[in-house]
N, C-alpha and C positions, 0 to 999 in steps of 0.2 A: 670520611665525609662522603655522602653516594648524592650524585646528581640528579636529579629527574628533570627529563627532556620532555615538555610538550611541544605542542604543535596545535598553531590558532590555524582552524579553517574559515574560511568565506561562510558568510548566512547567505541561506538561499530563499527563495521566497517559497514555500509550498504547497501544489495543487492539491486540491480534497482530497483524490484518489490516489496522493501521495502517502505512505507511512511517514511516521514522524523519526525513522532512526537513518542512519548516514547511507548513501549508495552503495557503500561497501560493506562487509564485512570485516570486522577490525583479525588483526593477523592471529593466527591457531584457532579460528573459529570455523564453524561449519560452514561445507559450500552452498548450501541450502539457499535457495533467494525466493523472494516475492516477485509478482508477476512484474512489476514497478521496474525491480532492480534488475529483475532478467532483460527486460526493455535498455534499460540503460546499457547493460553489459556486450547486447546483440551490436546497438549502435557503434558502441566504441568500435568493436571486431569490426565492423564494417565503413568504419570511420573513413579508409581508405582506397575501397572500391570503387566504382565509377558507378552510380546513379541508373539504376536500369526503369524508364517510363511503364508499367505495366496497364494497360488500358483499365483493367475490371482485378485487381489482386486475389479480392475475395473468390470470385467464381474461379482464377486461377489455380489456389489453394485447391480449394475442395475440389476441381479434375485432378489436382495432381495426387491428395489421398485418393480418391477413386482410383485412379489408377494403379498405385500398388500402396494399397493401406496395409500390408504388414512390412512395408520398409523402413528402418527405424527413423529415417528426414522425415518419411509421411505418418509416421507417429509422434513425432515432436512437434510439425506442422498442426498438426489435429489440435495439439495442447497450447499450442500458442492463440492458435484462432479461439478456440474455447477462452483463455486465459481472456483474451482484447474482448470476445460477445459479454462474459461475467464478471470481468474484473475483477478477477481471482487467479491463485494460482500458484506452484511452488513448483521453482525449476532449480538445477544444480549449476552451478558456473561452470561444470567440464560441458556442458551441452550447448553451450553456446558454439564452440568451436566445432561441432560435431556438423553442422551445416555445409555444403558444398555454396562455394560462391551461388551459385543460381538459386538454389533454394535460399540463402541468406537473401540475396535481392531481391525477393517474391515479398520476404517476412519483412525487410527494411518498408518497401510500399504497401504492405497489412498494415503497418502501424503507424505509415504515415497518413494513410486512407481511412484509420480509424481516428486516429486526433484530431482530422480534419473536418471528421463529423458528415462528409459526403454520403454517406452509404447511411440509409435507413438501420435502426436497431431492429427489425424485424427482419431481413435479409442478412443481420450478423447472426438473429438465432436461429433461423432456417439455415443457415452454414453451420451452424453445431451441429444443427438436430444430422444434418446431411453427413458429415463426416463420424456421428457417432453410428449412424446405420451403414456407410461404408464401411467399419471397424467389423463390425457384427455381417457383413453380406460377404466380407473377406475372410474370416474363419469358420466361415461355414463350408 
């Protein structure tokens, strides 16, 4: 006689810019995520930190790629910001952890700065266009 064990989750209510498939990836699947669930995954990791005020996040971001855009935080930094301007995006779940607490609480206030809708969507895409010409003025 073989058993099968489910498990009933909670219905969630879901926003547009939501996918329609679960937060997580279900177990031996790829660590591949959407820009969505990469947001969710950052959260949790920093679920426990302490709340850091950042006055302006955005213009914070894009000085800190300026400053060393071939550092791989100011390379995932770049793709996050990118990810929140187009709402797009494909990030791995080992790269959540790849953050130093300060740069995590830059990215935790990007995305609270961006759901909040404060910041014009034209100064979300003059911060891409900014950190894709810092990428390209750092390996030159």
């Amino acid at each position: 006689m073989a058993f099968r064990l489910t498990v009933d989750q909670p219905k969630r209510v879901l926003t547009m810019s939501e996918p329609l498939t679960g937060l997580r990836p279900a177990f031996g699947t790829s660590d591949a995520m959407s820009a969505f669930q990469f947001e969710e995954e950052l959260r949790h990791v920093a679920r426990f930190d302490p709340q850091r005020i950042i006055e302006n996040p955005l213009a914070a971001a894009v000085q800190k790629i300026r400053d060393n855009p071939a550092f791989a935080q100011s390379r995932l930094l770049g793709r996050i910001v990118t990810a929140l301007t187009y709402q797009r995006g494909e990030f791995r779940r080992a790269e959540a952890s790849a953050l130093d607490t300060a740069t995590l609480g830059l990215v935790i206030a990007l995305m609270n700065a961006h759901r909040a809708g404060a910041t014009p969507s034209d100064d979300w895409i003059n911060a891409a266009k900014a950190v894709s010409a810092a990428y390209v003025d750092g390996d030159a």
